[in-house]
C-alpha positions as CSV (number, residue, x, y, z in Angstrom):
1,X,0.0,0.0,0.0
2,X,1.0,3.8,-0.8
3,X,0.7,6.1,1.4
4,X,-0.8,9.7,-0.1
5,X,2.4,11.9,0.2
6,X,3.7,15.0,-2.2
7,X,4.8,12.5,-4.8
8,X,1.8,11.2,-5.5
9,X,1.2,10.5,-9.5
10,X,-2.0,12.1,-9.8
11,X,-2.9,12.8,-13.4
12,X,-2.9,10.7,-17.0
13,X,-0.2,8.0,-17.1
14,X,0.7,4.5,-16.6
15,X,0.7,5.0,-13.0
16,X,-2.1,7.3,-12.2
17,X,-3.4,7.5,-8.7
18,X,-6.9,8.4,-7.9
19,X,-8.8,9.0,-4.3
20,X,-8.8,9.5,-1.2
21,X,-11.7,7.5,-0.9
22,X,-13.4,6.7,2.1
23,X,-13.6,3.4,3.6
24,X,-16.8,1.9,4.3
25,X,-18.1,2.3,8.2
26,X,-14.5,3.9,9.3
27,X,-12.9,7.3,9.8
28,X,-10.1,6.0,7.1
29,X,-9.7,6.9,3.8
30,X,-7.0,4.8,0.9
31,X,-5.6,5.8,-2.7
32,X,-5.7,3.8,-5.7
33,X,-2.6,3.7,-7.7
34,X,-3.3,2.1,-11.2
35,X,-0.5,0.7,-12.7
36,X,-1.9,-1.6,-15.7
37,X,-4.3,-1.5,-18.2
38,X,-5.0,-5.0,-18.3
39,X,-6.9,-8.1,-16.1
40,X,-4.1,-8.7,-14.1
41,X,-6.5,-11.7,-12.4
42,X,-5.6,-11.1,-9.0
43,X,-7.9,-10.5,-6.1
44,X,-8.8,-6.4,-5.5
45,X,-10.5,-4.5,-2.1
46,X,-13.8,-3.7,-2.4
47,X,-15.3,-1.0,0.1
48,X,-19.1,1.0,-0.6
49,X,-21.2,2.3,1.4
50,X,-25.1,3.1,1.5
51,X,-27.9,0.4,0.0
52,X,-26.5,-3.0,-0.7
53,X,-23.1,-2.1,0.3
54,X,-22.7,-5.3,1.4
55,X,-22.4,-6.7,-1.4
56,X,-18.8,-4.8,-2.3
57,X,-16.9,-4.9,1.0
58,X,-13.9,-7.4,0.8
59,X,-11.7,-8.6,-1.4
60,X,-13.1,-10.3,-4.8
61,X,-11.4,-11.3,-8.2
62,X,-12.2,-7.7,-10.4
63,X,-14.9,-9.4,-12.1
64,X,-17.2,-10.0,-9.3
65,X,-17.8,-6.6,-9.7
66,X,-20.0,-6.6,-12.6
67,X,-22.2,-9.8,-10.8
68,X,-22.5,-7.3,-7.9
69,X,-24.3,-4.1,-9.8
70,X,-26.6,-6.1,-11.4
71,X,-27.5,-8.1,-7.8
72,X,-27.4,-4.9,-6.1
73,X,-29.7,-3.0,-9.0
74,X,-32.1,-6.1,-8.6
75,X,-31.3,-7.4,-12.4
76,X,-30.2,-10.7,-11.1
């Protein structure tokens, strides 16, 4: 994990960071650092909150994701 500091890569790029964003039921907030543009088919943290938020706290393989906003819009 990065922590959110002056050198932060915020902005286009192969390594663009996004966030702070808040974390689900806590006073804590994390960055997102992207560094791929492809399925890299690994596991990813998952934090929402509001209606059907259960749904997308943990960690789930990056195509769970889809499954879950249709479950949580009542499509499936």
């Amino acid at each position: 994990m990065e922590s959110d500091d002056s050198t932060d890569e915020s902005g286009d790029g192969l390594s663009k960071e996004d966030g702070p964003f808040q974390v689900a039921h806590s006073d804590q907030k994390f960055m997102v650092d992207w560094t791929t543009g492809e399925h890299s088919a690994v596991d990813v943290p998952i934090t929402a909150i509001g209606k059907n938020a259960h749904l997308f706290e943990g960690t789930y393989e990056n195509t769970y994701i889809h499954d879950a906003l249709l479950k949580a819009m009542g499509i499936r």
